[in-house]
C-alpha positions as CSV (number, residue, x, y, z in Angstrom):
1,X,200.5,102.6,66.1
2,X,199.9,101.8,69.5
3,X,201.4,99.3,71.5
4,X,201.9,98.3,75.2
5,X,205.3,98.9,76.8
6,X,204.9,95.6,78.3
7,X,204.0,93.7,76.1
8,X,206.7,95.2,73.3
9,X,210.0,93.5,74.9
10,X,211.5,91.9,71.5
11,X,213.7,88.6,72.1
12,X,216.3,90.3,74.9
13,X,217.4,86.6,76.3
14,X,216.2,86.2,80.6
15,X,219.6,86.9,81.5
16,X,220.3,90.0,79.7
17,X,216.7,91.8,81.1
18,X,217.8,90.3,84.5
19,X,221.0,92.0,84.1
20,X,219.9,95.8,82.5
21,X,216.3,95.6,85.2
22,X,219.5,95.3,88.2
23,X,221.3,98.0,86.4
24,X,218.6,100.5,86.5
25,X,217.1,99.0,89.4
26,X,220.2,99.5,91.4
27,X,220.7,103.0,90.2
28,X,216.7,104.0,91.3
29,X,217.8,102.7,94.8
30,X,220.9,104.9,95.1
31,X,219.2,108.2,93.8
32,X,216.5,107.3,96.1
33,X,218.9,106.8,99.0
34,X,220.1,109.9,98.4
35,X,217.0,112.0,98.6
36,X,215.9,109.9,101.9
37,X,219.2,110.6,103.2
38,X,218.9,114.5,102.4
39,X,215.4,114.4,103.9
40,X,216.4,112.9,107.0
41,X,218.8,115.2,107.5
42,X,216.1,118.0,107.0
43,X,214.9,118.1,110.8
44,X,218.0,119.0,112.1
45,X,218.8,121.8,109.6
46,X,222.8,121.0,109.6
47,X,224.3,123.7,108.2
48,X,226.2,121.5,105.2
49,X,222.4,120.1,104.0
50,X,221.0,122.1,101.0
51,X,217.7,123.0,103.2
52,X,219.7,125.1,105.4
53,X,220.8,127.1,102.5
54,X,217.1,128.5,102.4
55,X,217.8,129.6,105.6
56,X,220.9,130.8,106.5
57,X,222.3,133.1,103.4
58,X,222.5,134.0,99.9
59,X,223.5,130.9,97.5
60,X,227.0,130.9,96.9
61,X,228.3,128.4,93.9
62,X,228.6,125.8,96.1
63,X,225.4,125.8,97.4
64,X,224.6,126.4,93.5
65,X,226.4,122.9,92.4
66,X,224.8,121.3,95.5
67,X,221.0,122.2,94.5
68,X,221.8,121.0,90.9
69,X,223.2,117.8,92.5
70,X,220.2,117.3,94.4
71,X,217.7,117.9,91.8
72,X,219.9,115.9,88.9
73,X,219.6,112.7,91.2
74,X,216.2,113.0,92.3
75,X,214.9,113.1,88.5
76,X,216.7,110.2,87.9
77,X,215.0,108.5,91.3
78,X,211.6,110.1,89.6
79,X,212.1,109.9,85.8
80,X,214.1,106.5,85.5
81,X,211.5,104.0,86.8
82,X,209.1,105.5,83.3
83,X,212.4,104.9,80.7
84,X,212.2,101.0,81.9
85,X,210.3,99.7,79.1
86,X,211.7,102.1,76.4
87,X,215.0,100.5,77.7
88,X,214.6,97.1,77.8
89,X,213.2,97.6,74.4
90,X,215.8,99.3,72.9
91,X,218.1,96.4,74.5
92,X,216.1,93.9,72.7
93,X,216.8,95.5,69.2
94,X,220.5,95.8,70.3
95,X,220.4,92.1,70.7
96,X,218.5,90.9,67.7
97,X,220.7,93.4,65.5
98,X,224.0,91.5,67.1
99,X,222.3,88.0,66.0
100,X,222.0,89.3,62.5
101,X,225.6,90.6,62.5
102,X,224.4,94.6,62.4
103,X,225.8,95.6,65.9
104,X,223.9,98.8,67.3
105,X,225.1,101.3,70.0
106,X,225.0,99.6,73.6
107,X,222.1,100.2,75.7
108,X,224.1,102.8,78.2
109,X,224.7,105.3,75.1
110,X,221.0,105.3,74.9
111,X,220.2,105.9,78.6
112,X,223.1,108.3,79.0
113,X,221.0,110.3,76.4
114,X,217.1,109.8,78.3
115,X,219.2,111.1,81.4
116,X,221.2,114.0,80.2
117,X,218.0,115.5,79.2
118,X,216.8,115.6,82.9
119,X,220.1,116.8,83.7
120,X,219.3,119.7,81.7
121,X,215.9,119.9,83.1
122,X,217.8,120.2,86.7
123,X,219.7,122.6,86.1
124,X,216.8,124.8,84.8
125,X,214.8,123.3,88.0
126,X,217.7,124.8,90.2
127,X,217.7,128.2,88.2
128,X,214.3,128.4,88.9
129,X,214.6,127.7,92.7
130,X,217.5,130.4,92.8
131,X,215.3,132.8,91.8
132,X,212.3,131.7,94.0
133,X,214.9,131.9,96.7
134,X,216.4,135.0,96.2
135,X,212.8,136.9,96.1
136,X,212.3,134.9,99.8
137,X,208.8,132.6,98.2
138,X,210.5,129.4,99.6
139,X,209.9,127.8,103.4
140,X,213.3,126.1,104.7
141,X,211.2,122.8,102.8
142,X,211.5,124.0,99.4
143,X,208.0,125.0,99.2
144,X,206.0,128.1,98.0
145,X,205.5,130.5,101.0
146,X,202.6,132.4,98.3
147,X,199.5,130.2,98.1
148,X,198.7,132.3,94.7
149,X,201.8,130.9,93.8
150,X,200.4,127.4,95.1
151,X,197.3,127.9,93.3
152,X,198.4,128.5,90.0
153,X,201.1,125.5,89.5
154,X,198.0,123.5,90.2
155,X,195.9,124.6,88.3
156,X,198.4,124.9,85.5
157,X,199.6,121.3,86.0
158,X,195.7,120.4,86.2
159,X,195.0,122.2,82.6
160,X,198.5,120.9,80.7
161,X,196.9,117.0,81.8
162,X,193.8,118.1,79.6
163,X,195.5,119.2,76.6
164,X,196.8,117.6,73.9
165,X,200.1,118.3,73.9
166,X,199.9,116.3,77.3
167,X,198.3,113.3,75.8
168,X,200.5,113.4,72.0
169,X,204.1,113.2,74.2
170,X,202.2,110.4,76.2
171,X,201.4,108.6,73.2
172,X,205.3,108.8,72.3
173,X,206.1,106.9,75.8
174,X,203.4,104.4,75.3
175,X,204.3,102.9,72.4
176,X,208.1,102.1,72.7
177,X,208.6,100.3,69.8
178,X,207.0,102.7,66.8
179,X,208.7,105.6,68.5
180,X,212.0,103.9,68.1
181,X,211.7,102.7,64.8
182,X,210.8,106.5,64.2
183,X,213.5,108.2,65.5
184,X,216.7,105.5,65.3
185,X,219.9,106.2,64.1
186,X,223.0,104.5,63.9
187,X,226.0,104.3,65.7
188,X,226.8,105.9,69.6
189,X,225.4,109.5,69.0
190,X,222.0,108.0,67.3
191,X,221.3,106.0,70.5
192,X,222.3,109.2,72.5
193,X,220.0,111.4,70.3
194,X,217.2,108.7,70.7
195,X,217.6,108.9,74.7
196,X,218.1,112.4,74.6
197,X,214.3,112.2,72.3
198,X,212.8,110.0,74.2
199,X,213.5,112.1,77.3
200,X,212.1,115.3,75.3
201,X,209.0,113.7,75.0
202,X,208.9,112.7,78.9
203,X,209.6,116.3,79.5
204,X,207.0,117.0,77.2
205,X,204.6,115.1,79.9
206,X,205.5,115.7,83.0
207,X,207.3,119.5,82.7
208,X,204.3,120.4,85.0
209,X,203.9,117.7,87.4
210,X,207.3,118.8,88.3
211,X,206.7,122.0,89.2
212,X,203.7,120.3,91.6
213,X,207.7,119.7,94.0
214,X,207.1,123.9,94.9
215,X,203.7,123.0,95.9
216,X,204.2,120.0,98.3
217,X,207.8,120.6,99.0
218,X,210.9,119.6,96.8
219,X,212.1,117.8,99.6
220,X,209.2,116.4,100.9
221,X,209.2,112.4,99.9
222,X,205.8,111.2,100.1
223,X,205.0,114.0,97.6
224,X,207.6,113.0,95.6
225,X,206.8,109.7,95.8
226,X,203.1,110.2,94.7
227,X,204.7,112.2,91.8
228,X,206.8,109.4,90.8
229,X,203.9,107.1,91.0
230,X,201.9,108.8,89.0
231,X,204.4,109.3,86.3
232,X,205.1,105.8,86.1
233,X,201.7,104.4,85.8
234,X,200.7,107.6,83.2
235,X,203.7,105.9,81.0
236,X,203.2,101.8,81.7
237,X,199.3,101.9,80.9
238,X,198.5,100.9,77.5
239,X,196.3,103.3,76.0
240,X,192.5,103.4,76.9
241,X,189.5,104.5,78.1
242,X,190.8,104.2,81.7
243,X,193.9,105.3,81.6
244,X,192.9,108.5,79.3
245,X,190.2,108.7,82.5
246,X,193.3,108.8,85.4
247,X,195.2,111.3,83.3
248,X,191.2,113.5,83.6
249,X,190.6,112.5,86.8
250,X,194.2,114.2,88.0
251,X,193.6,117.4,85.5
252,X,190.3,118.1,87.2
253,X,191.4,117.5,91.0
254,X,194.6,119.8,90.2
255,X,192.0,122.4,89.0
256,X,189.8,122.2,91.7
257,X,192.8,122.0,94.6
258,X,193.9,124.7,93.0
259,X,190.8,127.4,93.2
260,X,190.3,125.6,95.8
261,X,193.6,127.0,97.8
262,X,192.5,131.1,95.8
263,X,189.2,131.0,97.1
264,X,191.2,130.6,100.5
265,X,193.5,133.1,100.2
């Protein structure tokens, strides 16, 4: 069953979706605010700013704790903006259950789920950065130093957009409502289960693109920016010849950027 995220919004009444698109809305703008205002400090390398940690010494906890902070709200700048449609869904069904006196678990329980999953993801993210730090494979911009290194997250992110693994979590994120009525469960813990599923799946999608941040710079925002783009219109597009084609096109240009940067080396 496949079905377009926008056109699967159930009966959630004007002022409700009004309400949960400011929620999330207002939430994207504050994680994004927060990587601008890391990345503007990034020029002048001030010593509390989590790029002068790849400069100046060994990570301590702190530094630890501020790295995880970083990357926890920048997935939620990146990854939020995708869970919109799966949301508003899910709000829907809330709303209709209500009317027919079978209250579910509020909308937040579910969300809370979608983003502890990319907490999780973060603080794996920041584990891996440690390491990549520690070895010295990092610039004072969060990006790989090793163009072999480079090379290979392209071309790995270029081949996982050509499998089908890729394109079966996709599927999951495309069609909101048969994915939900898969995987619901009642009560507080179901809807946190189904956001913590539903963010499984995402992971399942974009696990590689994410590791595309070491290639262009984890704090560089255009490239995170193009990133999130991309993400977003993989998820929003119904199924189709043309949207199958972006996810190809993207596979193959990865590839080639990528022996394109080995044949350099």
């Amino acid at each position: 069953m496949s079905l377009s995220p926008i056109s699967s919004f159930p009966s959630l009444p004007k002022r409700d979706r009004i309400t949960i698109l400011s929620a999330l809305i207002g939430v994207i703008i504050l994680a994004w605010a927060y990587v601008l205002y890391l990345w503007a400090k990034m020029p002048g390398m001030d010593a509390d700013m989590p790029g002068m940690i790849m400069q100046l010494h060994p990570w301590t906890p702190v530094d630890f704790v501020l790295m995880y902070l970083m990357w926890a709200v920048m997935m939620v700048g990146m990854m939020l903006p995708g869970a919109i449609p799966m949301t508003l869904l899910y709000a829907g069904m809330v709303r209709k259950a209500e009317r027919q006196g079978s209250p579910m678990a509020p909308t937040g329980a579910f969300v809370a789920g979608y983003l502890a999953l990319w907490s999780a993801f973060s603080l794996v993210a920041t584990v891996v950065q440690w390491g990549l730090h520690e070895a010295a494979m990092l610039s004072s911009m969060m990006r790989a130093k090793s163009q072999v290194l480079g090379a290979a997250l392209l071309i790995v992110a270029g081949i996982y957009q050509l499998t089908r693994w890729k394109a079966a979590c996709l599927e999951h994120c495309r069609a909101p409502a048969h994915f939900i009525a898969e995987h619901w469960r009642p009560g507080v813990r179901g809807a946190f289960r189904l956001g913590l599923h539903h963010g499984a799946f995402c992971l399942g999608c974009c696990w590689a693109l994410m590791g595309l941040l070491f290639v262009g710079g984890v704090m560089n925002v255009l490239w995170i920016a193009t990133i999130t783009v991309f993400v977003f219109l993989e998820k929003i597009m119904p199924p189709g010849t043309w949207s199958g084609g972006l996810g190809w096109v993207a596979g193959i240009g990865l590839i080639g950027s990528g022996v394109g940067v080995l044949v350099t080396v």
